[in-house]
C-alpha positions in Angstrom: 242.8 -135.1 179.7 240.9 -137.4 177.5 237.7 -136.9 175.8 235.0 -138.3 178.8 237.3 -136.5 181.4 236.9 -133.0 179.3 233.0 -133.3 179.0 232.6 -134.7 182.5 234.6 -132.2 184.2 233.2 -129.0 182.5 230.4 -129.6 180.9 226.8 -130.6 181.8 226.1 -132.6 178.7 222.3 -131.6 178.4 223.1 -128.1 178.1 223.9 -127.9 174.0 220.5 -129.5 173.3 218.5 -127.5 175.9 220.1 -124.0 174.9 219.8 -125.0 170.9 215.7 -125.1 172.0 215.3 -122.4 173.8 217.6 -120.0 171.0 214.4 -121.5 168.7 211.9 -120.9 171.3 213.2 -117.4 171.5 212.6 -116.1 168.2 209.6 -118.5 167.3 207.7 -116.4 169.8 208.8 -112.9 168.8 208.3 -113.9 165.1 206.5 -115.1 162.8 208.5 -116.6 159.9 207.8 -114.2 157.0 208.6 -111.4 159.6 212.2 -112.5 160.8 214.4 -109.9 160.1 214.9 -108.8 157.9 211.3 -109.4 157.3 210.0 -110.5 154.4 213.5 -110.8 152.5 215.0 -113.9 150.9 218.3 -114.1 152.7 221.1 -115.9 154.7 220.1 -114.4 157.8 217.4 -116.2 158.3 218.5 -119.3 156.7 221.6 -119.5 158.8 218.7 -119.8 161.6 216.5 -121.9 160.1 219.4 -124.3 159.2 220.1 -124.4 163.1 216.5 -125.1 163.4 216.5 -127.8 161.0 219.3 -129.5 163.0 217.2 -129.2 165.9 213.9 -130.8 164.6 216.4 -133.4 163.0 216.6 -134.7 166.9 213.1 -133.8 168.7 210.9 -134.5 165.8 208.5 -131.5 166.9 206.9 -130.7 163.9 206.6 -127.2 165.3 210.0 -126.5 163.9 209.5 -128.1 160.5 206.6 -126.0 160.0 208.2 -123.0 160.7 211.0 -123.6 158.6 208.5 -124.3 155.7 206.4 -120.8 157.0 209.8 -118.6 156.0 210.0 -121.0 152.2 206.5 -120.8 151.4 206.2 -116.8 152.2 208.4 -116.5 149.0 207.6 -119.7 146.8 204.6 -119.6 145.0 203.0 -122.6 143.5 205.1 -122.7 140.3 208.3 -122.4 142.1 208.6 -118.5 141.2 210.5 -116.1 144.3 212.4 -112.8 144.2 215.6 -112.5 145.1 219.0 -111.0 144.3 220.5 -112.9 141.4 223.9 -111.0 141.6 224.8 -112.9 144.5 226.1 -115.9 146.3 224.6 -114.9 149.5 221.1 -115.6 147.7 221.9 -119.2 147.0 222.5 -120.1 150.6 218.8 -120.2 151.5 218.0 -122.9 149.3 219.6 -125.4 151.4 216.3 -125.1 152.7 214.6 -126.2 150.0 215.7 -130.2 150.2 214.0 -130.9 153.5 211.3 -129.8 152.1 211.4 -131.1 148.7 212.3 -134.6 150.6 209.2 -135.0 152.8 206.4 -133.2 150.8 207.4 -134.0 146.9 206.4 -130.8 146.4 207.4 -129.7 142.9 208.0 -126.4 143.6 210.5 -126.3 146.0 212.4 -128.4 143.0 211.8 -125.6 140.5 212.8 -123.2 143.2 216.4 -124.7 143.7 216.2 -125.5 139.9 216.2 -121.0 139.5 219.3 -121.3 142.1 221.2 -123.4 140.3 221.4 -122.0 137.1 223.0 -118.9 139.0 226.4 -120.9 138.7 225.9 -120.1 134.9 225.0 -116.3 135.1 227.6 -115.4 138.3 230.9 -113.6 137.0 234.0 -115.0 137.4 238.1 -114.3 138.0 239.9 -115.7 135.2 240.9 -118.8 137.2 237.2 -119.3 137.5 236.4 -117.7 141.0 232.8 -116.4 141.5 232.8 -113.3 142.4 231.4 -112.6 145.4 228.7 -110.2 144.4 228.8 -107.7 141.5 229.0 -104.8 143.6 232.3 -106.3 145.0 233.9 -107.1 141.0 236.5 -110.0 140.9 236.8 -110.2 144.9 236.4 -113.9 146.4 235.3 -113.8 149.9 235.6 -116.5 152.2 231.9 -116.1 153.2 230.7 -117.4 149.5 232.2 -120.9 150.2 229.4 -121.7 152.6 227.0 -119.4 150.8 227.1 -121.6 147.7 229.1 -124.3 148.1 226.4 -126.8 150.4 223.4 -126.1 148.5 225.3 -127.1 145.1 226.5 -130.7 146.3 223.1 -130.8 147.9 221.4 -130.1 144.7 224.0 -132.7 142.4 223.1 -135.6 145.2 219.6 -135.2 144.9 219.1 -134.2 141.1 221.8 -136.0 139.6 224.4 -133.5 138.7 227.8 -134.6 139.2 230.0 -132.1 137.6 228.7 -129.5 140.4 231.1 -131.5 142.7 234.2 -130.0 140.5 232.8 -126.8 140.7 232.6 -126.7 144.6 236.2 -128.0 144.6 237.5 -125.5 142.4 236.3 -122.7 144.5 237.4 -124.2 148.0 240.7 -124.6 146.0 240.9 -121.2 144.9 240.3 -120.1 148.6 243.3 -122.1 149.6 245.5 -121.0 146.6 245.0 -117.2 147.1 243.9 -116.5 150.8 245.8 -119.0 153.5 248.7 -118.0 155.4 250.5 -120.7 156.2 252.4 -119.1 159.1 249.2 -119.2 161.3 246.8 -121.5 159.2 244.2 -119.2 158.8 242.3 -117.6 155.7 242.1 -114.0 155.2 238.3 -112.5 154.5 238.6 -111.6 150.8 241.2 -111.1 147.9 241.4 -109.1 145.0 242.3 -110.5 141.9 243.1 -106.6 140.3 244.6 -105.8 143.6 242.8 -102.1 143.4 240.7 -102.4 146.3 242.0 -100.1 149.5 242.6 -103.6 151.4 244.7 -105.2 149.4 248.0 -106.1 149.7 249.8 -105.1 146.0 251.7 -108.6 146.2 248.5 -110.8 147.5 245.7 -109.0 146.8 244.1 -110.3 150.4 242.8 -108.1 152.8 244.9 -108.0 155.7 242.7 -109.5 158.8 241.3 -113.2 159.5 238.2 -112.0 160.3 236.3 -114.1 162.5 233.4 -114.9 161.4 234.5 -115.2 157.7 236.5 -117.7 159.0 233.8 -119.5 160.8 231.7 -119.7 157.7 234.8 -121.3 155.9 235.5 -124.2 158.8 231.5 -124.4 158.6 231.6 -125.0 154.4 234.2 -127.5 154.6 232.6 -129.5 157.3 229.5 -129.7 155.1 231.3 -130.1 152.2 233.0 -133.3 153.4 229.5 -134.5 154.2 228.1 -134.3 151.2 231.2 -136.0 148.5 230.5 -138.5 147.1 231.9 -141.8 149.1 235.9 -142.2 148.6 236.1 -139.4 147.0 239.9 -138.3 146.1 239.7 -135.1 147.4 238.4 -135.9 150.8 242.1 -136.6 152.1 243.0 -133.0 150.8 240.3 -131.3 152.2 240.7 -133.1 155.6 244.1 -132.4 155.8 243.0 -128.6 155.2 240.2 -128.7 158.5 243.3 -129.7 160.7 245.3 -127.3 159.8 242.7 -124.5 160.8 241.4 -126.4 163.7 245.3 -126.5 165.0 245.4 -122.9 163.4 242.0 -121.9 165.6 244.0 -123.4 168.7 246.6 -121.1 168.9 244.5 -118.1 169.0 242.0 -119.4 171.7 241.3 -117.0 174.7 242.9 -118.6 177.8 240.5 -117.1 179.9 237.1 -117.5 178.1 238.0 -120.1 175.3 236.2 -118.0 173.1 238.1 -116.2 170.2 238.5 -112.7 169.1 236.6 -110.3 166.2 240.1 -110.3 164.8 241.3 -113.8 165.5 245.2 -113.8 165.5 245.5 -110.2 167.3 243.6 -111.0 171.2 246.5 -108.7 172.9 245.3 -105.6 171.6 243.5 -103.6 173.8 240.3 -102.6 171.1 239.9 -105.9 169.7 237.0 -107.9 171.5 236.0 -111.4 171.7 233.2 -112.2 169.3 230.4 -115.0 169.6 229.1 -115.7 165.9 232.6 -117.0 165.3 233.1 -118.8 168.6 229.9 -120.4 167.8 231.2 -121.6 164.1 234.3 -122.8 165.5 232.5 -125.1 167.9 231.0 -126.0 165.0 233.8 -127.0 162.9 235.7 -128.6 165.5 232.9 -130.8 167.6 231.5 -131.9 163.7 235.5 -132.5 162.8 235.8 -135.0 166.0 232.7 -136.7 165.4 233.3 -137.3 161.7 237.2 -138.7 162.7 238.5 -136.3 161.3 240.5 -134.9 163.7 242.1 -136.7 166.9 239.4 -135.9 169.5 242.0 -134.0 171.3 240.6 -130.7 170.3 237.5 -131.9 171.9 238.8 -129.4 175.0 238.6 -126.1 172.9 235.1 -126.8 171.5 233.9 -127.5 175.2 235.8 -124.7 177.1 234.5 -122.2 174.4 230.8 -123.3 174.5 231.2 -122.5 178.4 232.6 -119.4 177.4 229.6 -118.7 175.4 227.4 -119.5 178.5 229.2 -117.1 180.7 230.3 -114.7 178.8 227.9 -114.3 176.0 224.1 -115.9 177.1 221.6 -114.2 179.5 218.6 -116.5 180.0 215.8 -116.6 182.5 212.6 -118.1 182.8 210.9 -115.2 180.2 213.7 -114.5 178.1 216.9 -115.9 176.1 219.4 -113.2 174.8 222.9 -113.9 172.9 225.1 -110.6 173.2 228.5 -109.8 171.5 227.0 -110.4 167.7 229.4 -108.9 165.2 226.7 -107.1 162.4 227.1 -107.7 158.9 230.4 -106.4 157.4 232.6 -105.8 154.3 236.8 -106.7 154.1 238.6 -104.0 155.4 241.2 -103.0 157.4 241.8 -104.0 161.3 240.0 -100.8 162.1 237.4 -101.3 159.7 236.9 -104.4 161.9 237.0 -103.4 165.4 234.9 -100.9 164.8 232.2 -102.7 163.9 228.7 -102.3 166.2 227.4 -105.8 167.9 223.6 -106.6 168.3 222.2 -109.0 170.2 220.1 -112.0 169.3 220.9 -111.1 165.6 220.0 -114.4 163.7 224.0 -114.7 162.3 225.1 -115.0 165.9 221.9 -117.6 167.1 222.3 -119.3 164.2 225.5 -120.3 164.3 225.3 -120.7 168.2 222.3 -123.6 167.7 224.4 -124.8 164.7 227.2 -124.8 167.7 224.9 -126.7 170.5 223.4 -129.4 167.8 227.2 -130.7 167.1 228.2 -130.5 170.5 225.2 -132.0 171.2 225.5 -134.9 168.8 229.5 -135.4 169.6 228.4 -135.8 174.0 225.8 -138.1 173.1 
């Protein structure tokens, strides 16, 4: 089946756009933008939202959205660019991708000086000794798969606009790392952290990686390389490289699809166990990776059929919406590397901003690729 037989035959192609509007609709009227949980806190939740949002107002132009988007920023940015926030942290940096679409249509200065204080994190961050930033300093010399897209975006975002080349290297170097110390070839997937003192309960003595592909960590990796490959520079020599690495997950992701739903499990490679469960935050950055992979040429638009069979999975399976409400269920919460029971055990929330966020970031590439 080829690409206009696949959206024609299962897929109304106004769908992604609507739902992308009415996942921002939802939570614009429940919250205000200093109060979205958690409120009043510098931190990827909410960015992973607003960065969905963003994506949205890229195509309506309501203003609406901008404004709230600059609502959340401007809660925490005073007028010399000052803000709190953890500086132990990658998970801190990822908010100030924010910052640009800001900085780019008001020329307000502090937005600058507030991704300026970002930056210099990459100085201050501890390190393995191949040059691997920690994670956070509460999890000492781990890598998780999670900081790639926590820091990686905002860094190439910040050397295109302010002129810092040698933050391209840096990004490389820790994508690299990733691929060095935590792919298994045998499936093509990452695993969710690694140890470089191998003490930590879930690693492996030999490896030092935790023992699961964890779904969503996964996601956020298929997510930073996408963006990453957006932002290199033109002909860049390590775009063949990191293309090369996107198939190889996408035909990785492929394997592990769920026949039935097209959506993919909490613990991706291990769908016939009975207490694993299929997962929507990770579906969503999957359709992500994928649709964003096709449109860019990337990858042969083939795979177009798991991106659009899983986003109908989400509808089905994971979206309730009526005329007064919108609600995303089977959201995996926030959690550390562990073990396969560490995993399944996990609680799921609904309408928690990881899952909607990365289910508009899911609807505006799908979106994009059907038009």
């Amino acid at each position: 089946m080829n690409f206009s037989e696949v959206v024609n035959t299962q897929l109304d192609k106004s769908l992604p756009f609507t739902h992308a509007e009415r996942a921002c609709k939802e939570l614009m009227n429940k919250f205000t933008p200093e109060n979205l949980p958690p409120a009043n806190k510098w931190h990827y939740h909410q960015s992973v939202f607003l960065y969905g949002m963003q994506r949205v107002w890229e195509k309506n132009g309501n203003k609406e959205y901008f404004e709230y988007i600059k609502g959340y920023i401007d809660n925490f940015v005073d007028e010399e660019g000052n803000f709190v926030f953890a500086r132990d942290e990658l998970d801190s940096i990822q908010v100030g991708i924010l910052l640009f679409p800001l900085y780019k249509a008001t020329k307000d200065e502090r937005y600058k000086k507030a991704a300026m204080k970002l930056r210099n994190l990459y100085k201050t961050l501890n390190k393995t000794k191949e040059g691997g930033f920690w994670h956070k300093d509460k999890y000492a010399y781990q890598m998780w798969l999670d900081g790639l897209f926590m820091a990686g975006p905002f860094a190439l975002m910040y050397a295109q606009t302010f002129g810092e080349p040698e933050l391209v290297d840096m990004v490389l170097l820790q994508e690299s790392l990733m691929r060095k110390n935590m792919k298994d070839h045998q499936t093509g997937l990452l695993y969710h952290a690694w140890d470089e003192t191998r003490t930590m309960p879930f690693a492996d003595p030999i490896t030092g990686c935790s023992p699961e592909f964890w779904g969503r960590s996964v996601g956020w990796y298929g997510t930073a390389l996408i963006d990453i490959l957006d932002l290199l520079p033109p002909n860049h020599q390590s775009k063949g490289e990191l293309i090369q690495a996107l198939l190889e997950l996408i035909q990785g992701l492929a394997k592990f699809q769920d026949e039935k739903t097209g959506l993919w499990y909490q613990v991706v490679d291990k769908g016939d166990r009975s207490d694993n469960w299929l997962e929507s935050s990770c579906s969503s950055l999957f359709i992500y990776t994928i649709a964003r992979a096709i449109e860019k040429g990337y990858v042969e638009k083939e795979f177009a059929s798991l991106a659009v069979k899983a986003y109908q999975g989400l509808i089905n399976e994971m979206i309730e919406s009526n005329e007064e409400a919108w609600t995303m269920k089977g959201i995996c919460i926030g959690t550390s590397a562990g073990d396969y029971a560490h995993y399944v055990s996990r609680l799921t929330s609904e309408n928690d901003l990881h899952g909607i966020g990365a289910f508009i970031l899911a609807s505006m590439a799908l979106s994009n690729l059907l038009d």
